[in-house]
VEXNUKE-414238 format. One line per 8 residues: number of its first residue (from 1); for each residue x, y, z of C-alpha. Coordinates in nm, 4 decimals. Example, Ala and Ser with C-alpha at 12.3 -4.5 7.8 and 13.67 -1.06 7.14 Angstrom:
REM residues 2
1	1.2300/-0.4500/0.7800 ~ 1.3670/-0.1060/0.7140
***
This chain:
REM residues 76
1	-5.3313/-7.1100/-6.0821 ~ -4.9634/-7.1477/-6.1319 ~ -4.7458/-6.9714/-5.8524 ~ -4.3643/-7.0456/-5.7330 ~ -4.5214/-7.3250/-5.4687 ~ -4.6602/-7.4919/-5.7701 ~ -4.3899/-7.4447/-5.9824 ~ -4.1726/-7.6295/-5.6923
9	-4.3665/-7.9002/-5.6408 ~ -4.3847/-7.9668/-6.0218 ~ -3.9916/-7.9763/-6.0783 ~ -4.0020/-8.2078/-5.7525 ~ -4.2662/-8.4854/-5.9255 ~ -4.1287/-8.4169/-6.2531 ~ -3.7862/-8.5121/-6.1419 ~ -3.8736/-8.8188/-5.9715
17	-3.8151/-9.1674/-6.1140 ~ -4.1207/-9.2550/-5.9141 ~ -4.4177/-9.1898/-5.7421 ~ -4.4197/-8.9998/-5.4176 ~ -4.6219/-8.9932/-5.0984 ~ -4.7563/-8.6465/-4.9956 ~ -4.5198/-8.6645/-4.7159 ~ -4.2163/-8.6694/-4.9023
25	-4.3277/-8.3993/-5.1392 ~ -4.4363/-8.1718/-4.8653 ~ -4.0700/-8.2632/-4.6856 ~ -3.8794/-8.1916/-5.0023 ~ -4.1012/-7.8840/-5.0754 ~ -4.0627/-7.7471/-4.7339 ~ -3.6716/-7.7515/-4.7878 ~ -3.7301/-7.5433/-5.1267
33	-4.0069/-7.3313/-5.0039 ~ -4.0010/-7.1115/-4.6820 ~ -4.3798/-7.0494/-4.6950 ~ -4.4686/-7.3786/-4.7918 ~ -4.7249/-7.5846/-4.5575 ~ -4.8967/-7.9280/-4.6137 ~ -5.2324/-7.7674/-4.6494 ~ -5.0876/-7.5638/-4.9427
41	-4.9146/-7.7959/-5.0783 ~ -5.1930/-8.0525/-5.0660 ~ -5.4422/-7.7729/-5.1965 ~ -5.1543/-7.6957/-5.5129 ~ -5.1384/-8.0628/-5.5932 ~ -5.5307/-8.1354/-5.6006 ~ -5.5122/-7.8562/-5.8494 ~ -5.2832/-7.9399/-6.0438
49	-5.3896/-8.2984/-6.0987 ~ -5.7464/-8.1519/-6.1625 ~ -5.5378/-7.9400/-6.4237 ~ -5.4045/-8.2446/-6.5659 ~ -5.0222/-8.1706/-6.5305 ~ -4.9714/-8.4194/-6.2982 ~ -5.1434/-8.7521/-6.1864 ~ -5.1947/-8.8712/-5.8075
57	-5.4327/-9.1379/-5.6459 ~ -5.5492/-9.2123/-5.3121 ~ -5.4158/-9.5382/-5.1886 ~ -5.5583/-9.6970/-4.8694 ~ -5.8399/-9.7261/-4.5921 ~ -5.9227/-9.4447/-4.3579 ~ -5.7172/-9.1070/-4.3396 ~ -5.5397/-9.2727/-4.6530
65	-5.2711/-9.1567/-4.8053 ~ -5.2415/-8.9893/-5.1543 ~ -4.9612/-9.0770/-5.3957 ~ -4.8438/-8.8299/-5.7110 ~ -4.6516/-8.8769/-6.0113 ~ -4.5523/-8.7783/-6.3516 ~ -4.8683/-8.7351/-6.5880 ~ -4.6593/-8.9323/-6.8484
73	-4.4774/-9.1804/-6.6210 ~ -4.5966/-9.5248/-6.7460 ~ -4.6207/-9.4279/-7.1022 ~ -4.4604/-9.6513/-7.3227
***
């Protein structure tokens, strides 16, 4: 399911030197998106980590928050 939001958010986590809270991709996404919301942006970056183009794990207790990177960040 790739659209322009996707294709957005994957130049934004491929072009970071590190990992990124949901809230600073959805910030930087909103800038480069006019239609972009969190809920979409959340939805387009559950898919593609299910797809395997990018990686992202939830970090802490409660509401939590997610963090996303490069699928070939730590690589040697």
């Amino acid at each position: 399911m790739r659209d322009k939001l996707s294709d957005v958010i994957l130049k934004i986590i491929n072009n970071s030197n590190e990992p990124l809270e949901t809230k600073e991709v959805v910030g930087l996404a909103t800038q480069l998106s006019k239609d972009a919301t969190r809920a979409k942006i959340f939805y387009r970056l559950t898919v593609l980590r299910a797809e395997g183009e990018i990686k992202g794990k939830f970090i802490g207790s409660g509401k939590g928050v997610w963090i996303w990177w490069r699928k070939n960040a730590f690589e040697g």
